[in-house]
PDB file with one MODEL, atoms N, CA, C and O in Angstrom:
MODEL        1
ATOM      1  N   UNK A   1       0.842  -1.164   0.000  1.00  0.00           N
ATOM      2  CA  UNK A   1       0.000   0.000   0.000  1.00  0.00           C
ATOM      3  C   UNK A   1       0.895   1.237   0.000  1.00  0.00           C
ATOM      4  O   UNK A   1       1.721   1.476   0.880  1.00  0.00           O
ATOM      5  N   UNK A   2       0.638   2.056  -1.145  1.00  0.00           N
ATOM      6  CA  UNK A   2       1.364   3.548  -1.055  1.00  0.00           C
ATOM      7  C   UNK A   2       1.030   4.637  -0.278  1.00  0.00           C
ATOM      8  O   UNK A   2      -0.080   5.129  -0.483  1.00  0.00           O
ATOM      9  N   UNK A   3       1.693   5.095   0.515  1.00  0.00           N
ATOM     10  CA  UNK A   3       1.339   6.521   1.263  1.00  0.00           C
ATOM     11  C   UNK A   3       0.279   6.068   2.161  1.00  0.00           C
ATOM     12  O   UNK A   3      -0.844   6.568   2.215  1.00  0.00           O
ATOM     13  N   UNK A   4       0.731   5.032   2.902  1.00  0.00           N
ATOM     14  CA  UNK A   4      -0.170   4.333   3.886  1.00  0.00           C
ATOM     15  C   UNK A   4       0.407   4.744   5.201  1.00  0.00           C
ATOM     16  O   UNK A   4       1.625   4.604   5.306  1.00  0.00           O
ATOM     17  N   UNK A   5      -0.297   5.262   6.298  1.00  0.00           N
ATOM     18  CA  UNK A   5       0.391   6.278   7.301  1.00  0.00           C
ATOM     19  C   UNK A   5      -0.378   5.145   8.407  1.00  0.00           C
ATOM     20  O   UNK A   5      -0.879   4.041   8.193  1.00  0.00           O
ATOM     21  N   UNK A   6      -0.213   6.003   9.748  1.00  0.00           N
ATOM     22  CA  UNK A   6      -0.709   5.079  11.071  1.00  0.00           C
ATOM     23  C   UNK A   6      -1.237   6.058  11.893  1.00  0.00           C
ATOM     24  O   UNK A   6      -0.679   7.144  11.738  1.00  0.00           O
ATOM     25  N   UNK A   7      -2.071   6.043  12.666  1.00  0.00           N
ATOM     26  CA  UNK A   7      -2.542   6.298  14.165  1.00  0.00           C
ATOM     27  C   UNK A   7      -2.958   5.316  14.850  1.00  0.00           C
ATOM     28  O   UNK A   7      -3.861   4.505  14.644  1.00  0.00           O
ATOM     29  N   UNK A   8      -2.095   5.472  15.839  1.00  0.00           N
ATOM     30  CA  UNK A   8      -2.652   4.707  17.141  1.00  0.00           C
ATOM     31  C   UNK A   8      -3.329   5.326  18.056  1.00  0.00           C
ATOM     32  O   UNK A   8      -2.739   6.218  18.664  1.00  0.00           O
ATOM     33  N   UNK A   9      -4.688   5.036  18.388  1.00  0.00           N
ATOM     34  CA  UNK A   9      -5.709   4.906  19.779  1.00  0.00           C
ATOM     35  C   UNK A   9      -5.637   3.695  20.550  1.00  0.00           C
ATOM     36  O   UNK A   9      -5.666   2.525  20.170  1.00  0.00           O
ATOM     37  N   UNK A  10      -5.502   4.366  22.122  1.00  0.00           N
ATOM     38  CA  UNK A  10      -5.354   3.734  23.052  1.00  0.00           C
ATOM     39  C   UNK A  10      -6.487   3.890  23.780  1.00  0.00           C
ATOM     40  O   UNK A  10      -7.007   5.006  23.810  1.00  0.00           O
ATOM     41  N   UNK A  11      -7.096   2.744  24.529  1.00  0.00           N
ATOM     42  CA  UNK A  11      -8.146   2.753  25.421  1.00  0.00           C
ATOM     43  C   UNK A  11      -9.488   3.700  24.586  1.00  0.00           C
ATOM     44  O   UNK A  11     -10.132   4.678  24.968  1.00  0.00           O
ATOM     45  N   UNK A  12      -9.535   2.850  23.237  1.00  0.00           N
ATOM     46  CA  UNK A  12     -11.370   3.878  22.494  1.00  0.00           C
ATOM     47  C   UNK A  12     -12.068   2.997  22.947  1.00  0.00           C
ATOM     48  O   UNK A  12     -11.791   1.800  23.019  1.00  0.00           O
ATOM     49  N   UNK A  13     -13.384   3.733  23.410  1.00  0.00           N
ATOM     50  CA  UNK A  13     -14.305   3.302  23.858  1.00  0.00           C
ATOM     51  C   UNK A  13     -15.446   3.444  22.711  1.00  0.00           C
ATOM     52  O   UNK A  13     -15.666   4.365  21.925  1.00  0.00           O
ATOM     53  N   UNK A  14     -16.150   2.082  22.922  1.00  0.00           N
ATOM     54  CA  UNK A  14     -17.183   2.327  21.762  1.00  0.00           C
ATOM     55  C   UNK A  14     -18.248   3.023  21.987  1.00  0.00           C
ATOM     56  O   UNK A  14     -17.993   4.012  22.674  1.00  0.00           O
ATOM     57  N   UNK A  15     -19.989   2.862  21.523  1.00  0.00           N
ATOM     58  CA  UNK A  15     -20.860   3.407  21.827  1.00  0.00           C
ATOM     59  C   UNK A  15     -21.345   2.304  22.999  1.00  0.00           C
ATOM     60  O   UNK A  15     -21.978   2.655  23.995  1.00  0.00           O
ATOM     61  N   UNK A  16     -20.982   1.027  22.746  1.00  0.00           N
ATOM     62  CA  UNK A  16     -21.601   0.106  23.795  1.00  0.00           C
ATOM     63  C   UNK A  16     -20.998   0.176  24.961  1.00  0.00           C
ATOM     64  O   UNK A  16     -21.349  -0.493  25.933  1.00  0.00           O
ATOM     65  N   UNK A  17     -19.901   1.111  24.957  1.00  0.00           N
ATOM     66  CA  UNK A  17     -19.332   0.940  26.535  1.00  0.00           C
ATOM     67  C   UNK A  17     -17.739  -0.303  26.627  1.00  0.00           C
ATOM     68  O   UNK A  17     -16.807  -0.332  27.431  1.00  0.00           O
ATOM     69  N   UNK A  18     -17.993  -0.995  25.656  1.00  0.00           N
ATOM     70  CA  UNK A  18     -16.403  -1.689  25.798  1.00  0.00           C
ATOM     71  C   UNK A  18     -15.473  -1.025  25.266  1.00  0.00           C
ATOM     72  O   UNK A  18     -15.560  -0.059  24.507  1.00  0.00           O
ATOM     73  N   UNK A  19     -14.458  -1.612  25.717  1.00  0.00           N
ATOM     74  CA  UNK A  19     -13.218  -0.760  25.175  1.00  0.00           C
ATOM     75  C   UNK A  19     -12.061  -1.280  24.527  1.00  0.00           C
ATOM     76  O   UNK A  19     -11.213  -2.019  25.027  1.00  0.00           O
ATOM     77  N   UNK A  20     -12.097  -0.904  23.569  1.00  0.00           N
ATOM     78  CA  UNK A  20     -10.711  -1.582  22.194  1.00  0.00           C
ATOM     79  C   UNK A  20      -9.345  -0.799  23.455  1.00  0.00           C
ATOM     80  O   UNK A  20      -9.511   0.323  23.934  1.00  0.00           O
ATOM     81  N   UNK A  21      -8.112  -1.668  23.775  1.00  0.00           N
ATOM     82  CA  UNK A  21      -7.127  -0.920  24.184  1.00  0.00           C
ATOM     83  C   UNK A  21      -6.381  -1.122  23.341  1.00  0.00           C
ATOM     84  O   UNK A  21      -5.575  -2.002  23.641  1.00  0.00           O
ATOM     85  N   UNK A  22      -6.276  -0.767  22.519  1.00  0.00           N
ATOM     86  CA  UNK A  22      -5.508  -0.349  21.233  1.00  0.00           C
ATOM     87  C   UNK A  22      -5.787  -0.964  19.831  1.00  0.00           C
ATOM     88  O   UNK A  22      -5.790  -2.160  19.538  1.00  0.00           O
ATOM     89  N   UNK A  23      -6.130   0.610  18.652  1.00  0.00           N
ATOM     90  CA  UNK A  23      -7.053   0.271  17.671  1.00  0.00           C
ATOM     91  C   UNK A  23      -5.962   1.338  16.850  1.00  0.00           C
ATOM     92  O   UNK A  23      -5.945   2.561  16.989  1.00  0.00           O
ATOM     93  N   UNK A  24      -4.959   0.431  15.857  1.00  0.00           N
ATOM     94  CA  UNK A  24      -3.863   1.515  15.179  1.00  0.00           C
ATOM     95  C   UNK A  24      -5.183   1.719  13.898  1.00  0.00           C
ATOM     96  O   UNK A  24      -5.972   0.840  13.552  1.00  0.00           O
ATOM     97  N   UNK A  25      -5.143   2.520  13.600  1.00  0.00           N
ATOM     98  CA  UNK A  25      -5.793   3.216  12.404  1.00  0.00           C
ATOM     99  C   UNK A  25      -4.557   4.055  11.019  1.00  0.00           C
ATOM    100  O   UNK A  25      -3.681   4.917  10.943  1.00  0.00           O
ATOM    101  N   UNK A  26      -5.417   2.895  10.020  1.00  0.00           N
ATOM    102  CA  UNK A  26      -4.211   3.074   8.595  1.00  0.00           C
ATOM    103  C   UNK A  26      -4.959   3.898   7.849  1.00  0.00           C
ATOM    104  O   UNK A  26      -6.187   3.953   7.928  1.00  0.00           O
ATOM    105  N   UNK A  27      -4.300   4.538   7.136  1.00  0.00           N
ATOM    106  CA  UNK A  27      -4.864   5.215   6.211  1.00  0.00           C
ATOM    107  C   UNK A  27      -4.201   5.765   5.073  1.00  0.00           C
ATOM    108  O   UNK A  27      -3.019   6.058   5.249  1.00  0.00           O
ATOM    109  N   UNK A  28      -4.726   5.986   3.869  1.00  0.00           N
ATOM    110  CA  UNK A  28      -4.207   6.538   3.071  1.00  0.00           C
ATOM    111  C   UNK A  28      -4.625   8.352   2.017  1.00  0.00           C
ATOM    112  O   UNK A  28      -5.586   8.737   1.351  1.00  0.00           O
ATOM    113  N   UNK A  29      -3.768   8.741   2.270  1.00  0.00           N
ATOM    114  CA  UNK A  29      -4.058   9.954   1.067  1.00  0.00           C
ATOM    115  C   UNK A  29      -3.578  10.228   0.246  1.00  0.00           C
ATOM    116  O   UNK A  29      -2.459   9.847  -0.098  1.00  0.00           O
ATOM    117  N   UNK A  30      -4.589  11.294  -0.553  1.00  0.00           N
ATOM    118  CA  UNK A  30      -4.256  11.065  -2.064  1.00  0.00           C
ATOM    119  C   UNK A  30      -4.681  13.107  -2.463  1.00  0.00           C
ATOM    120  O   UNK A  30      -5.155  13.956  -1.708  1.00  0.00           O
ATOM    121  N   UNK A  31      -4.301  13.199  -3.718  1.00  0.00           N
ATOM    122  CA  UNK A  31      -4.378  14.600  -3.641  1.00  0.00           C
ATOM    123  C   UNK A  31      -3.670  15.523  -2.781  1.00  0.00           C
ATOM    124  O   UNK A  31      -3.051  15.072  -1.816  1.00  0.00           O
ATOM    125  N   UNK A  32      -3.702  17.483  -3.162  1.00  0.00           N
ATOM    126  CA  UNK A  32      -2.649  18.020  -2.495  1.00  0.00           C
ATOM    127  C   UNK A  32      -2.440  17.869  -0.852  1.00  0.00           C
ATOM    128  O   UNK A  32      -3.286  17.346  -0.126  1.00  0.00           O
ATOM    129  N   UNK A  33      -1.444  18.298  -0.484  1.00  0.00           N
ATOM    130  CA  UNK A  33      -1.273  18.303   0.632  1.00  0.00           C
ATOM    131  C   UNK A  33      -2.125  18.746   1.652  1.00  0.00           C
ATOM    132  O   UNK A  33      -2.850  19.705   1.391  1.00  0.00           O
ATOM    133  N   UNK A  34      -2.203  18.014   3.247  1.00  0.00           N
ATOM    134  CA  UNK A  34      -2.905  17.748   4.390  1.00  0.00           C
ATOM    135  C   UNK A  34      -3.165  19.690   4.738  1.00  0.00           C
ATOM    136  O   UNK A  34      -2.188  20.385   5.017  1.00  0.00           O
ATOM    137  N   UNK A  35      -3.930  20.011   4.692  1.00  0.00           N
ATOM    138  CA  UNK A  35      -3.809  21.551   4.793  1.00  0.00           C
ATOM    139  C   UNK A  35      -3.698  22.362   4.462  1.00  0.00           C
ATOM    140  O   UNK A  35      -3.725  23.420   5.091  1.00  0.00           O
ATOM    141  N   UNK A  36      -3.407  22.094   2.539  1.00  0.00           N
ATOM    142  CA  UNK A  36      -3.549  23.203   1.532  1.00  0.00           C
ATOM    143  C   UNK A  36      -4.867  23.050   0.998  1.00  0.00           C
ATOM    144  O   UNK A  36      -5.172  24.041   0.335  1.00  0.00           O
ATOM    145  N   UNK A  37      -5.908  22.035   1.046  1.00  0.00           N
ATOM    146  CA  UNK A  37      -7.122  22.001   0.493  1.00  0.00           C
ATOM    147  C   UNK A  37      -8.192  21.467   1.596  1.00  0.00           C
ATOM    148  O   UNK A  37      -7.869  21.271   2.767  1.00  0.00           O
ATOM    149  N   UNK A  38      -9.744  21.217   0.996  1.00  0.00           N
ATOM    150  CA  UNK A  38     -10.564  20.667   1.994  1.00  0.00           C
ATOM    151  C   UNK A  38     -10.357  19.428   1.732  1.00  0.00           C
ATOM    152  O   UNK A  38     -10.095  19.129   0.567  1.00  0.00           O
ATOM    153  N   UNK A  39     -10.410  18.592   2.560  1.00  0.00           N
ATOM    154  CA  UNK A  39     -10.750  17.083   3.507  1.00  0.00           C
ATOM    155  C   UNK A  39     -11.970  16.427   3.329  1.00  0.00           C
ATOM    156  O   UNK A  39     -13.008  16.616   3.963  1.00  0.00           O
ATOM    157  N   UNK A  40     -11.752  15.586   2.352  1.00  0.00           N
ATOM    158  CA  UNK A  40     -12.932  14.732   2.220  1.00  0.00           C
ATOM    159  C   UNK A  40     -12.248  13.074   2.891  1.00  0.00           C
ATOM    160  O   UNK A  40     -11.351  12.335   2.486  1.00  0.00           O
ATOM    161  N   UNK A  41     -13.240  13.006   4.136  1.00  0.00           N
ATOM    162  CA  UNK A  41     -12.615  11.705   4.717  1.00  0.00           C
ATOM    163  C   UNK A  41     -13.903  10.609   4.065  1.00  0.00           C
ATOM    164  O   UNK A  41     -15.117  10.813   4.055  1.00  0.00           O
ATOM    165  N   UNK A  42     -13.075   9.324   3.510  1.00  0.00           N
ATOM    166  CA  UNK A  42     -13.827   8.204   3.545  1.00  0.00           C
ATOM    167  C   UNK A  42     -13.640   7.064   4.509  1.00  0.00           C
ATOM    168  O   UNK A  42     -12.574   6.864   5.091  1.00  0.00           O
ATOM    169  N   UNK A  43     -14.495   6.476   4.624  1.00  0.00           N
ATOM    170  CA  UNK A  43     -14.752   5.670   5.297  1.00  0.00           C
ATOM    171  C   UNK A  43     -15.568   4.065   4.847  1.00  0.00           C
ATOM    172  O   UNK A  43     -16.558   4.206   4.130  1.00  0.00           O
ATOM    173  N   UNK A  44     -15.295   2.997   5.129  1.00  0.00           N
ATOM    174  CA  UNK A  44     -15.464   1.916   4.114  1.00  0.00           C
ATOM    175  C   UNK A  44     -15.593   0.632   4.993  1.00  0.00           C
ATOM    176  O   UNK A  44     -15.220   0.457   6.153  1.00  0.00           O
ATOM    177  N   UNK A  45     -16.239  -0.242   4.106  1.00  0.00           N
ATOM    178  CA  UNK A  45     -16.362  -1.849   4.712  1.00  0.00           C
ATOM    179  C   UNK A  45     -15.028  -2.257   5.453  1.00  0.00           C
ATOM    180  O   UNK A  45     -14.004  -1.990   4.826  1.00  0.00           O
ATOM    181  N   UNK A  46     -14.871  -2.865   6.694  1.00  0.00           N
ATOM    182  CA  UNK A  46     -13.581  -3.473   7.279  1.00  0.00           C
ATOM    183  C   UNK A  46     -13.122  -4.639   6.478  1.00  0.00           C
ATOM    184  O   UNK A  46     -12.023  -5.094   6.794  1.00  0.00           O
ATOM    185  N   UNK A  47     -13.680  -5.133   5.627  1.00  0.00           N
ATOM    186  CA  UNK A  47     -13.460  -6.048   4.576  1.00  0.00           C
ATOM    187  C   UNK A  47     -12.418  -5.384   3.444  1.00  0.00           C
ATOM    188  O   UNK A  47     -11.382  -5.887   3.009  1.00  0.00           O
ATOM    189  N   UNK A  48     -12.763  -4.647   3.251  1.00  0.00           N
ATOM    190  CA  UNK A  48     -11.977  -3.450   2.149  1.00  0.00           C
ATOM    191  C   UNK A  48     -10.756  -3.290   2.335  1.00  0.00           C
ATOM    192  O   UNK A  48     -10.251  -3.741   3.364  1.00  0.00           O
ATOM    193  N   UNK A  49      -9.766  -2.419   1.121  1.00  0.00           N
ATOM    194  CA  UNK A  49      -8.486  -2.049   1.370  1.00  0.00           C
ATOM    195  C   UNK A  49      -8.508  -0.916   1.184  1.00  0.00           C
ATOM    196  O   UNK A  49      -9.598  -0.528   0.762  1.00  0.00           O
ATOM    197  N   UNK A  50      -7.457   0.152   1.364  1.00  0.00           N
ATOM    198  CA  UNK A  50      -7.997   1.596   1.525  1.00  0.00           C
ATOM    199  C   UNK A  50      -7.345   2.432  -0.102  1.00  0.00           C
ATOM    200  O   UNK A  50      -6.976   3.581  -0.343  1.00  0.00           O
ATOM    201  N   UNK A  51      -7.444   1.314  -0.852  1.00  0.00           N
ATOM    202  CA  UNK A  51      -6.797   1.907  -2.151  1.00  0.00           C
ATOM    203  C   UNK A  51      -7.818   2.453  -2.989  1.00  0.00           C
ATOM    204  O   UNK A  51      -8.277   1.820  -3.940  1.00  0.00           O
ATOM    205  N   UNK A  52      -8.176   3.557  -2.689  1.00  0.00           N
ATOM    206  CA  UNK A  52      -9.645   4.315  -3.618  1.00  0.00           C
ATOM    207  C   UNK A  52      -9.475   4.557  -4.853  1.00  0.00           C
ATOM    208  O   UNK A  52     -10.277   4.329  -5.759  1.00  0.00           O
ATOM    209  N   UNK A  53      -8.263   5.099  -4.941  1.00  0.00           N
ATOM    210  CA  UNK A  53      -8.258   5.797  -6.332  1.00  0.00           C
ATOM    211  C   UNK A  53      -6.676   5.183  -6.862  1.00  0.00           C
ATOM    212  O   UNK A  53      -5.955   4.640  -6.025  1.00  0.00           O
ATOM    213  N   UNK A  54      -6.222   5.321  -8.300  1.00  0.00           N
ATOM    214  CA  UNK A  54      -5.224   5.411  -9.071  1.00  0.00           C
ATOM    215  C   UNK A  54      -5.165   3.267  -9.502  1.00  0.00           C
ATOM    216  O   UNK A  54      -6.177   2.624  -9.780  1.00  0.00           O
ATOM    217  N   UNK A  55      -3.898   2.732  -9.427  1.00  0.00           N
ATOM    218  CA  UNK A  55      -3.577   1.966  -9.986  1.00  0.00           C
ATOM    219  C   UNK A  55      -4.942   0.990 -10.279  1.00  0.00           C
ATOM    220  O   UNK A  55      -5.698   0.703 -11.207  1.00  0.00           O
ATOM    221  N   UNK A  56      -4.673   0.605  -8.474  1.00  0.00           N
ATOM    222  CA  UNK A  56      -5.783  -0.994  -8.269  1.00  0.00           C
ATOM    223  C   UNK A  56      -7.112  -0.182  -7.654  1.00  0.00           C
ATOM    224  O   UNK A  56      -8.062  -0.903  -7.349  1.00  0.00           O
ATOM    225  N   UNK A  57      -7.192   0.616  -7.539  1.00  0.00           N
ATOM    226  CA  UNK A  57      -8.467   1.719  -6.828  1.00  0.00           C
ATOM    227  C   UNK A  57      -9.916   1.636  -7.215  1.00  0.00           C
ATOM    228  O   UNK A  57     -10.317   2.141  -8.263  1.00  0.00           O
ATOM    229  N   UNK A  58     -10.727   0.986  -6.353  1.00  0.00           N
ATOM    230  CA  UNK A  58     -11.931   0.317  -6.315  1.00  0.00           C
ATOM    231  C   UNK A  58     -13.150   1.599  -6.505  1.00  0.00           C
ATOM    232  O   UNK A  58     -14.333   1.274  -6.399  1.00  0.00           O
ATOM    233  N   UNK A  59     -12.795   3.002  -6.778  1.00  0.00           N
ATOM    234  CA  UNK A  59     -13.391   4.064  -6.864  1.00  0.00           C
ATOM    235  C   UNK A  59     -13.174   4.835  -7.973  1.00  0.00           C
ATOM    236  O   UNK A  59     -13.953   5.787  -8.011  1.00  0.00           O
ATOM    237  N   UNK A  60     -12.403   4.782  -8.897  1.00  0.00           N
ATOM    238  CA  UNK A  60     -11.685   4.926  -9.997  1.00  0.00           C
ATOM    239  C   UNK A  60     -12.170   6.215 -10.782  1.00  0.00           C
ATOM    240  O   UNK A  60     -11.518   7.081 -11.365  1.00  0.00           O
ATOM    241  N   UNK A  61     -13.874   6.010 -10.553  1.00  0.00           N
ATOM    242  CA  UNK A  61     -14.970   6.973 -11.978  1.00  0.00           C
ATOM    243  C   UNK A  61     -15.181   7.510 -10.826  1.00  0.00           C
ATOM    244  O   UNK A  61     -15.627   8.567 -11.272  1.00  0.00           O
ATOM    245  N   UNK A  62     -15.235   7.678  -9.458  1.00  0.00           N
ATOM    246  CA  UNK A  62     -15.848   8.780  -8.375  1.00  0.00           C
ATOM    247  C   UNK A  62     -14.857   9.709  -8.029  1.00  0.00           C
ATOM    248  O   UNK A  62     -15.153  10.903  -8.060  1.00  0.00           O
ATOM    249  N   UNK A  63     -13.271   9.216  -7.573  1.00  0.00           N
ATOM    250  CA  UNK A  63     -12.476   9.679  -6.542  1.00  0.00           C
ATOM    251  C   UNK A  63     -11.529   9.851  -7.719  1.00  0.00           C
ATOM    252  O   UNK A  63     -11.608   8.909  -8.507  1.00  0.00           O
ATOM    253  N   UNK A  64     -10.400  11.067  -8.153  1.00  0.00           N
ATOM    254  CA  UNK A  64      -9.336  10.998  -8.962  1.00  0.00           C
ATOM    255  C   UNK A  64      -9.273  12.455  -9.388  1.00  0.00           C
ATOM    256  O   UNK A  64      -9.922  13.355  -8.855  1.00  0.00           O
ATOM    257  N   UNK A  65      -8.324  12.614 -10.526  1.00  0.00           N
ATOM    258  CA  UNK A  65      -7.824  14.171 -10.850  1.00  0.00           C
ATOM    259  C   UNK A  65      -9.140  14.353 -12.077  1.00  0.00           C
ATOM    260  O   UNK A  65      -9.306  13.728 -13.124  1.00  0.00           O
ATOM    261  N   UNK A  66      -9.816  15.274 -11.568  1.00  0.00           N
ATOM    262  CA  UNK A  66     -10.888  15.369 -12.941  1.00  0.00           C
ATOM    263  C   UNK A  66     -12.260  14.436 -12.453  1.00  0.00           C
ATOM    264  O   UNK A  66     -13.298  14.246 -13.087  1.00  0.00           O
ATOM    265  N   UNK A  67     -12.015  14.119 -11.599  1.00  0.00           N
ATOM    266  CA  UNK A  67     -13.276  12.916 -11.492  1.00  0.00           C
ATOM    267  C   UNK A  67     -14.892  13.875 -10.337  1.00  0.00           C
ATOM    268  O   UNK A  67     -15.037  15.082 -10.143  1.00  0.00           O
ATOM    269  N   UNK A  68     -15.764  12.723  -9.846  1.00  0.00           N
ATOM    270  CA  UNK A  68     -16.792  14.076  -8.792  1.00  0.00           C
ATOM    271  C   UNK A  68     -15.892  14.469  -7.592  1.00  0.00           C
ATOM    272  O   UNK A  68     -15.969  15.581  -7.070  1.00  0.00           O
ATOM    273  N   UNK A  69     -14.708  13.135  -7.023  1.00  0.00           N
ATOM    274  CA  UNK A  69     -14.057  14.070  -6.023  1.00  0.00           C
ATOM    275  C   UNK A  69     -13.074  14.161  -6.255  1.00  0.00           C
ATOM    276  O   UNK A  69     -12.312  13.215  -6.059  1.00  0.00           O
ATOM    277  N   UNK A  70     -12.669  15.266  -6.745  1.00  0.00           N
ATOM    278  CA  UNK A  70     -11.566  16.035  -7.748  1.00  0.00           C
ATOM    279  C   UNK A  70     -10.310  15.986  -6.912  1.00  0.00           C
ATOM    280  O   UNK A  70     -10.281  16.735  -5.935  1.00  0.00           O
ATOM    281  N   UNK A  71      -9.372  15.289  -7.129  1.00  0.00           N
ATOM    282  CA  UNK A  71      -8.278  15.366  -6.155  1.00  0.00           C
ATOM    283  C   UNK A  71      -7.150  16.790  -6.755  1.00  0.00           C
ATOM    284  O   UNK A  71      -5.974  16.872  -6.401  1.00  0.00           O
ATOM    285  N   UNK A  72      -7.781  17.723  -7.628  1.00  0.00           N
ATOM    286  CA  UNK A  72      -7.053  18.834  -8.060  1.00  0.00           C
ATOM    287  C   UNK A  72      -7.594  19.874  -6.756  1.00  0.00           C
ATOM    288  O   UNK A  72      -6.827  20.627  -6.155  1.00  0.00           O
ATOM    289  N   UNK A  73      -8.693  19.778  -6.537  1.00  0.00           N
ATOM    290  CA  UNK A  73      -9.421  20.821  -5.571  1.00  0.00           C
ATOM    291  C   UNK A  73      -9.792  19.981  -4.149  1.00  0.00           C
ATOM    292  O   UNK A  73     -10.509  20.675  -3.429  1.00  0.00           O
ATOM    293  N   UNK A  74      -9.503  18.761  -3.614  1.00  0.00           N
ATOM    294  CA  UNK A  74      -9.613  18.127  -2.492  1.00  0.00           C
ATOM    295  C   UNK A  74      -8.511  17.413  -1.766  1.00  0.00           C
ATOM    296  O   UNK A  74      -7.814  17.171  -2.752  1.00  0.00           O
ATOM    297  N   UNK A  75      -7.897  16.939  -0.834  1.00  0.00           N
ATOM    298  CA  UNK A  75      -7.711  16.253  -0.562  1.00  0.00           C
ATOM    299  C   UNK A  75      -8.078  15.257   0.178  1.00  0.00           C
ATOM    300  O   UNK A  75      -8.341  15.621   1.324  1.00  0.00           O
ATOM    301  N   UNK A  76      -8.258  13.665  -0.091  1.00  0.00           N
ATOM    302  CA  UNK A  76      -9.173  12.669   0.282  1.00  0.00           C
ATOM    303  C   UNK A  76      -8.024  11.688   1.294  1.00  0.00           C
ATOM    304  O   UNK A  76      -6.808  11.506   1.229  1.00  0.00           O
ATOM    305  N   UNK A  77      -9.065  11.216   2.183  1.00  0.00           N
ATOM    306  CA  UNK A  77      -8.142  10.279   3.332  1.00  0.00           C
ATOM    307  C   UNK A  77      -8.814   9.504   3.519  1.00  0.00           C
ATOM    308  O   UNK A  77      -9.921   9.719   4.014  1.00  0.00           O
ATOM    309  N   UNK A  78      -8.390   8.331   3.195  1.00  0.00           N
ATOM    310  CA  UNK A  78      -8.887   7.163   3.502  1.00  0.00           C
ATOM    311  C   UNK A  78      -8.823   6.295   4.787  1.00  0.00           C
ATOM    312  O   UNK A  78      -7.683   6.331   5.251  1.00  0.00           O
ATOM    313  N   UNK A  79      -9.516   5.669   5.379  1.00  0.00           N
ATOM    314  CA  UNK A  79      -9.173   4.806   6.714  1.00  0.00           C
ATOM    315  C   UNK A  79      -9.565   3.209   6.470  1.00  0.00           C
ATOM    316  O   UNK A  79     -10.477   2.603   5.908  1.00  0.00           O
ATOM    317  N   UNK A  80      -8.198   2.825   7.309  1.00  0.00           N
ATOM    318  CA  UNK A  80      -8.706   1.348   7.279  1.00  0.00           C
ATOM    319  C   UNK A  80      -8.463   0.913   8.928  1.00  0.00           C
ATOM    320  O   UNK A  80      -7.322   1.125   9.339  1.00  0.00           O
ATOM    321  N   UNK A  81      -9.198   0.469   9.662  1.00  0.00           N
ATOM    322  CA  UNK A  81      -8.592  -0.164  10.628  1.00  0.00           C
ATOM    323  C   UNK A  81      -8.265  -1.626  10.494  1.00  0.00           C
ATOM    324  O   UNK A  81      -8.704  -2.464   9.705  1.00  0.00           O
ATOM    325  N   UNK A  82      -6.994  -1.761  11.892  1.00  0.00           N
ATOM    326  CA  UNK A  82      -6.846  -3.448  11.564  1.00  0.00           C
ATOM    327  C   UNK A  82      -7.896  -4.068  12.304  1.00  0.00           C
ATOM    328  O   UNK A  82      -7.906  -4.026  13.534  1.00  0.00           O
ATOM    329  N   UNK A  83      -8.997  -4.779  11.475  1.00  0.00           N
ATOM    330  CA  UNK A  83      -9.524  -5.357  12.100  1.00  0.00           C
ATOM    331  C   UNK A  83      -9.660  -6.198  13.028  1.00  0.00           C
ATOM    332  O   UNK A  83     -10.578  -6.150  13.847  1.00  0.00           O
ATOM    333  N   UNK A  84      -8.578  -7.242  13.001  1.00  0.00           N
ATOM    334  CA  UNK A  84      -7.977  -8.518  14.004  1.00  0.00           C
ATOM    335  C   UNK A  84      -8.278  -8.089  15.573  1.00  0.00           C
ATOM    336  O   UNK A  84      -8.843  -8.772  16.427  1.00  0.00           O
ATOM    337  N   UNK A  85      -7.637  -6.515  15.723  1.00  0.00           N
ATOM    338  CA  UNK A  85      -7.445  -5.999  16.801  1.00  0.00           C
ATOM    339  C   UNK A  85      -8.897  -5.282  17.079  1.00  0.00           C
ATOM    340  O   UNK A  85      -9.308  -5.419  18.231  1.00  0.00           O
ATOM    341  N   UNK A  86      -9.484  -4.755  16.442  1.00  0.00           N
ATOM    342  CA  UNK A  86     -10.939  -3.924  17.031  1.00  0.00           C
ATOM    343  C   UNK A  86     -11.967  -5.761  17.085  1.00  0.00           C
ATOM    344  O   UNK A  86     -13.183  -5.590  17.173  1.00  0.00           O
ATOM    345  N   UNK A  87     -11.666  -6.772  17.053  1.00  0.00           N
ATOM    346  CA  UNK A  87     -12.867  -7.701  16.832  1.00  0.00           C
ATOM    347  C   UNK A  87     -12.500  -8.484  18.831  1.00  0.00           C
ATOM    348  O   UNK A  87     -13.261  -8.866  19.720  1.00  0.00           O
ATOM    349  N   UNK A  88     -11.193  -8.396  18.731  1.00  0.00           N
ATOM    350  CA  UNK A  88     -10.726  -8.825  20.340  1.00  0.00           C
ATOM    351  C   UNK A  88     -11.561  -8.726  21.136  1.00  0.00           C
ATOM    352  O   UNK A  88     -11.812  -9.449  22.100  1.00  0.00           O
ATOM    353  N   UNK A  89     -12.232  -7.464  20.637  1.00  0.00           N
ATOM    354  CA  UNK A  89     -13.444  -6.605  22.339  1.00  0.00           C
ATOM    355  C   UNK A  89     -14.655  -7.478  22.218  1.00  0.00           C
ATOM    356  O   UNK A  89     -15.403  -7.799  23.141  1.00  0.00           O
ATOM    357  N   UNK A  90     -14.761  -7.865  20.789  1.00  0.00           N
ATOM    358  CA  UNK A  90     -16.487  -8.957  21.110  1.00  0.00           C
ATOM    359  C   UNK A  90     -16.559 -10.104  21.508  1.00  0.00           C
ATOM    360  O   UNK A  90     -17.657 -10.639  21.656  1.00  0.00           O
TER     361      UNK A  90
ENDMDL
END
């Protein structure tokens, strides 16, 4: 995965009250830089990979340069969590 970054959360709590103690969150972006444009965050099946747009990119005719979310005028961030680790809590 290209330009695949990390955050780690420690101790998230869900809406039910349990608590993931540690849920790294991957993600990827695409388009100009984190703070020169607006932020379109996606969000997707835990089944999924977070490759939206360009080579292997499962969004291809929506997300891209010229496309409805114009990565000339947006920048888009994708999330994937590892699932293995958020399924522990059920």
């Amino acid at each position: 995965m290209d330009n695949c970054c990390q955050i780690d959360f420690f101790s998230f709590t869900l809406q039910s009250g349990k608590t993931i103690p540690f849920l790294p969150l991957l993600y990827q972006s695409f388009g100009p830089k984190i703070n020169t444009a607006p932020v379109v965050l996606i969000n997707h099946a835990l089944t999924g990979n977070s490759n939206v747009t360009g080579e292997n990119g499962w969004w291809n005719k929506l997300v891209g340069y010229n496309q409805v979310i114009d990565l000339n005028a947006f920048t888009e961030l994708l999330s994937m969590c590892q699932v293995m680790d958020m399924l522990r809590v059920f």
